[in-house]
C-alpha positions as CSV (number, residue, x, y, z in Angstrom):
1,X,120.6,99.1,21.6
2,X,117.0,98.7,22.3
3,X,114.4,97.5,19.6
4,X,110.5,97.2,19.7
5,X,109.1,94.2,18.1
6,X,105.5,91.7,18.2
7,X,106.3,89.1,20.1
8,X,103.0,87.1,19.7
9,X,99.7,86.9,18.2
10,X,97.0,84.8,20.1
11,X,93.6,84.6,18.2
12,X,90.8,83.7,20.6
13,X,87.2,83.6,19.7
14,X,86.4,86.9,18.1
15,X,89.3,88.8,19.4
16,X,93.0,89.1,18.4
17,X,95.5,90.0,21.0
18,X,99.2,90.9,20.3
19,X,101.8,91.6,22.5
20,X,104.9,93.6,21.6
21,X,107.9,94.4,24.2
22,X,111.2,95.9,24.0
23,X,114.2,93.8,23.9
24,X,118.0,94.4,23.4
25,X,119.8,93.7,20.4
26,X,123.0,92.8,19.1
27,X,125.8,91.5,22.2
28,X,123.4,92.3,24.6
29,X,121.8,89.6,27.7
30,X,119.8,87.1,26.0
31,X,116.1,86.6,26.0
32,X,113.5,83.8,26.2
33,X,109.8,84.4,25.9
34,X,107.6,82.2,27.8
35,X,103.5,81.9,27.8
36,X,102.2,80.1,30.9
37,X,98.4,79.8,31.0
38,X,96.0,78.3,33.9
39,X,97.2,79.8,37.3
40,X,100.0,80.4,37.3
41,X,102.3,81.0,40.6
42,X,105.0,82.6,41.9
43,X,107.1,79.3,42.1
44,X,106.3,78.3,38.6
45,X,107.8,81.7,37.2
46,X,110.7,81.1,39.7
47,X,111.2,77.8,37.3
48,X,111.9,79.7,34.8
49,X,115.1,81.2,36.5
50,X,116.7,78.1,36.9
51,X,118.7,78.7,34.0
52,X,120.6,81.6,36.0
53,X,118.4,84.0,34.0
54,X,116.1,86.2,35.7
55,X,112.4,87.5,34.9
56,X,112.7,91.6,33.2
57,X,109.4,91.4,32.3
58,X,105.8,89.7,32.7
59,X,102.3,90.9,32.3
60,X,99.1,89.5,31.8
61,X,97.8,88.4,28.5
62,X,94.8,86.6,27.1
63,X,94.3,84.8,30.6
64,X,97.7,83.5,30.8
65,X,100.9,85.2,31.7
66,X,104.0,86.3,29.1
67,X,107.1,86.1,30.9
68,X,110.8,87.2,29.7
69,X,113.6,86.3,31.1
70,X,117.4,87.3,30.2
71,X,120.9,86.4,31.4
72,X,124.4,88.5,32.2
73,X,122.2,91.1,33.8
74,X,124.6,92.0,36.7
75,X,122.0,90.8,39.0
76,X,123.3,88.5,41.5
77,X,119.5,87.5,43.2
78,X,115.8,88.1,42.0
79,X,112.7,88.0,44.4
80,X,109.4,87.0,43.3
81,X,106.5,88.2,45.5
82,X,102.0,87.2,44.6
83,X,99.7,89.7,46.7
84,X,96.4,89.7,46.6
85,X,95.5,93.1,47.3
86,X,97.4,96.3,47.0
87,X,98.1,96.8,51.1
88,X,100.0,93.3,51.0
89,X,101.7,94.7,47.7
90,X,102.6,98.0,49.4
91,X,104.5,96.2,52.3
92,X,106.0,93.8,50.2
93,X,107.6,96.0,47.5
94,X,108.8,98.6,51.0
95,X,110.4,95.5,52.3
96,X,112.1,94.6,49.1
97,X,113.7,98.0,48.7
98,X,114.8,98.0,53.0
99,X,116.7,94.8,51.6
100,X,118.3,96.4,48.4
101,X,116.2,95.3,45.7
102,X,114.7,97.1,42.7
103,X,111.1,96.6,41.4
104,X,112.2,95.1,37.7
105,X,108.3,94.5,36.8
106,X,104.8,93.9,37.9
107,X,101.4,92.6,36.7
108,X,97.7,92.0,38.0
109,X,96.9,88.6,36.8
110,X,93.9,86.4,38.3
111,X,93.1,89.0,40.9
112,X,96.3,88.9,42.2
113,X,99.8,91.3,42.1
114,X,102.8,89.9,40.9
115,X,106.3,91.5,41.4
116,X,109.7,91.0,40.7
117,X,112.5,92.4,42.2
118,X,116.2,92.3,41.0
119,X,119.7,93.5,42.8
């Protein structure tokens, strides 16, 4: 089962941002949330899979990045690609599907694409 919920509030200057996402509930993988700010790479999100868990979502939010990562997804390897323009993203997400993975998500974030792939 699938539920929608706010995962976070941020309050910065005169704006509020919130972010909600879908996550499973009850016996399914389990979850983390993580908010990275600064700039953030592709190696530092691959830190967060160290756990054996892997990223299923990520987009970009109040000049950070909000990452999730869940476990027992059946995937056996991830790939995490940075582009920073849409030719470079093309090619890359071509090659990751000639090697068998799936696109699982993608942001922009600090002028660059962000992708991660899953099989």
């Amino acid at each position: 089962m699938l539920v929608t919920k706010l995962c976070c509030e941020i309050k910065s200057s005169y704006n509020l941002y919130f972010a909600a996402m879908t996550e499973f509930k009850d016996g399914s993988p389990a979850q983390s949330r993580r908010y990275m700010s600064g700039n953030v790479t592709a190696r530092d999100l691959a830190a967060l899979c160290e756990d054996g868990k892997v990223i299923v979502d990520i987009f970009d939010f109040d000049g950070g990045v909000f990452a999730v990562t869940a476990g027992d997804t059946g995937w056996s390897s991830y790939r995490i690609v940075q582009v920073a323009g849409v030719n470079g993203l093309t090619e890359k997400i071509k090659k990751a599907w000639d090697d068998g993975y799936s696109l699982t998500t993608l942001t922009f974030y600090n002028g660059e694409w962000i992708a991660v792939f899953g099989k």
